[in-house]
N, C-alpha and C positions, 0 to 999 in steps of 0.2 A: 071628317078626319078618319072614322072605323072604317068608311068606304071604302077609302084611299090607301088605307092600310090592307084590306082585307082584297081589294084590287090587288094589290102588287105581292101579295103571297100567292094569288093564285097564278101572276104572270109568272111568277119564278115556280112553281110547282107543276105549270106546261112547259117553260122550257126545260124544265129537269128530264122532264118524262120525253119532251121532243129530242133532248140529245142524249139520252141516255138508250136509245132504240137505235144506233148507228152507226156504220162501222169505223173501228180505230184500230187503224195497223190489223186488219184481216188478216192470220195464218193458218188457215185449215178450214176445210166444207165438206162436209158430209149429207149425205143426203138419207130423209127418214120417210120413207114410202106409206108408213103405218100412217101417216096425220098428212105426209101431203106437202113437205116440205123441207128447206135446205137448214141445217145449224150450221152456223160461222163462228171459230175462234177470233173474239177480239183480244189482241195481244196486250195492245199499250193501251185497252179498256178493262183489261181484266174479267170480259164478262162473254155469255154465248148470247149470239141472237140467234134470233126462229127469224126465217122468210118464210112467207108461205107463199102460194102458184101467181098471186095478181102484186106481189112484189112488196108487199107492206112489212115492215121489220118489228119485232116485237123482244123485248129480254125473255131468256130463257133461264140464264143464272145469272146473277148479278152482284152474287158475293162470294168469298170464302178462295177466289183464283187470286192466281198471283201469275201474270202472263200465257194465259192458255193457247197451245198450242194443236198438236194432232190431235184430230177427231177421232173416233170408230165407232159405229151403233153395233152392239153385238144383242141380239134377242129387243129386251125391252129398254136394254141399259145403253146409254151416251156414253162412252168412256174418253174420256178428257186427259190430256199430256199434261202437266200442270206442272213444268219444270223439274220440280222437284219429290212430286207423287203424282199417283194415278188417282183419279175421281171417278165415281160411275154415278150415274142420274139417272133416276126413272124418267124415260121419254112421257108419259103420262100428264106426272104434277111435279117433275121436275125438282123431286127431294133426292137427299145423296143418298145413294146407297150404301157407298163406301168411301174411304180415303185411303189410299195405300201408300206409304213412303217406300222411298227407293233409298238406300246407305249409301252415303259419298258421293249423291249424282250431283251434278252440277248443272245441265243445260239440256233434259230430256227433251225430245222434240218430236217423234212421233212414232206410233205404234201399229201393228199389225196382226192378226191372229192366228193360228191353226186350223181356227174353227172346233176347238176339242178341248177348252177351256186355259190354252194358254197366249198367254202376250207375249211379246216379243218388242223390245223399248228400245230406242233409237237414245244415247246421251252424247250430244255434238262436243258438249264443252271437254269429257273427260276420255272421247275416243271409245266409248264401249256399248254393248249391245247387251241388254236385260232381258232374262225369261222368266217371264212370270205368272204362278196358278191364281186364276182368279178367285178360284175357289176361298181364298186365306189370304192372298196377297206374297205369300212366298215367292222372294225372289233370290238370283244370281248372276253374277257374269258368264257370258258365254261366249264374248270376241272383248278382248281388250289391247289395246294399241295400235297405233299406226293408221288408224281410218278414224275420221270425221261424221260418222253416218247421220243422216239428215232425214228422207223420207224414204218409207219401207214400205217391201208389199210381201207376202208371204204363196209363194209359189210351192203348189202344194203336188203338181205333176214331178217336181225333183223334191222335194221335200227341203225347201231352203228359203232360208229370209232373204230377197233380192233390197239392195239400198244401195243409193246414191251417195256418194261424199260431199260434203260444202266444201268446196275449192274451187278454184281457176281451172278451168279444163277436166273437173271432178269424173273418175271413172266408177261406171256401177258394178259393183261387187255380190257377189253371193256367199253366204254361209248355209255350206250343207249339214242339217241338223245330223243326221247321223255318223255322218263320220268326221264333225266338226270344221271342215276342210273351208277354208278362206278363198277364193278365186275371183277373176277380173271377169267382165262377162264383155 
């Protein structure tokens, strides 16, 4: 009987660990040169997996999300869209570095950098675009209304966050940091 017992713990203790390494509703890959390999946001897993080169999947975070989304590696840090805050993880051991909330976001989805220590967040649900120092976590609105922005990329020859809208027929837009200015591209 402890056999049979101690059997079927371990069979549920490999499936845990076999489906808990796989992806669920995939929304974001980045990829981490330092180690060799791809992170994926699983959404409706709440968790990051590591691929590495021969294709084997491994958790990377596994707790503490709640739908993750945009990826970005900036230096040694993961930075993680996480709906409703930002997360950074040590690409290393994979401890948080930080948790940043964002005020009145609704449906953050993905981010992009300067390169010069700030963010720039994507919030589909409430149509508005966040800048944010990483330095503290301080953030703002910098486009609010009338766009859906979804994914970003930060064009740094005009100096503007270019993003795409979630819609039917969705047009890619730019915000030029300096002189605020909204345009279709």
């Amino acid at each position: 009987m402890k056999k049979s017992i101690t059997l079927i713990f371990i069979l549920i203790f490999y499936c845990l660990a076999l489906f808990g390494q796989t992806y669920n509703n995939p929304e974001s890959i980045v990829y981490d040169p330092a180690h060799n390999r791809y992170l994926i946001s699983n959404k409706s897993g709440n968790t990051i997996v590591a691929r590495d080169e021969n294709g084997t999947l491994a958790n990377f975070v596994t707790s503490g999300l709640g739908a993750p989304k945009g990826l970005l590696i900036i230096g040694d840090t993961l930075i993680v869209v996480n709906s409703l805050e930002i997360h950074g993880y040590n690409l290393e051991d994979t401890s948080m570095i930080f948790n940043y909330p964002v005020e009145n976001a609704s449906f953050m989805n993905d981010a992009t950098t300067d390169g010069n220590g700030t963010l720039y967040i994507s919030d589909t649900g409430e149509g508005k675009i966040y800048k944010m120092k990483l330095a503290d976590g301080s953030n703002h609105t910098i486009v609010d209304g009338n766009i859906n922005p979804n994914g970003m990329l930060f064009d740094e020859t005009n100096n503007s966050v270019i993003f795409c809208n979630w819609e039917s027929n969705a047009r890619i837009h730019s915000f030029n940091i300096a002189d605020s200015s909204l345009s279709i591209l």
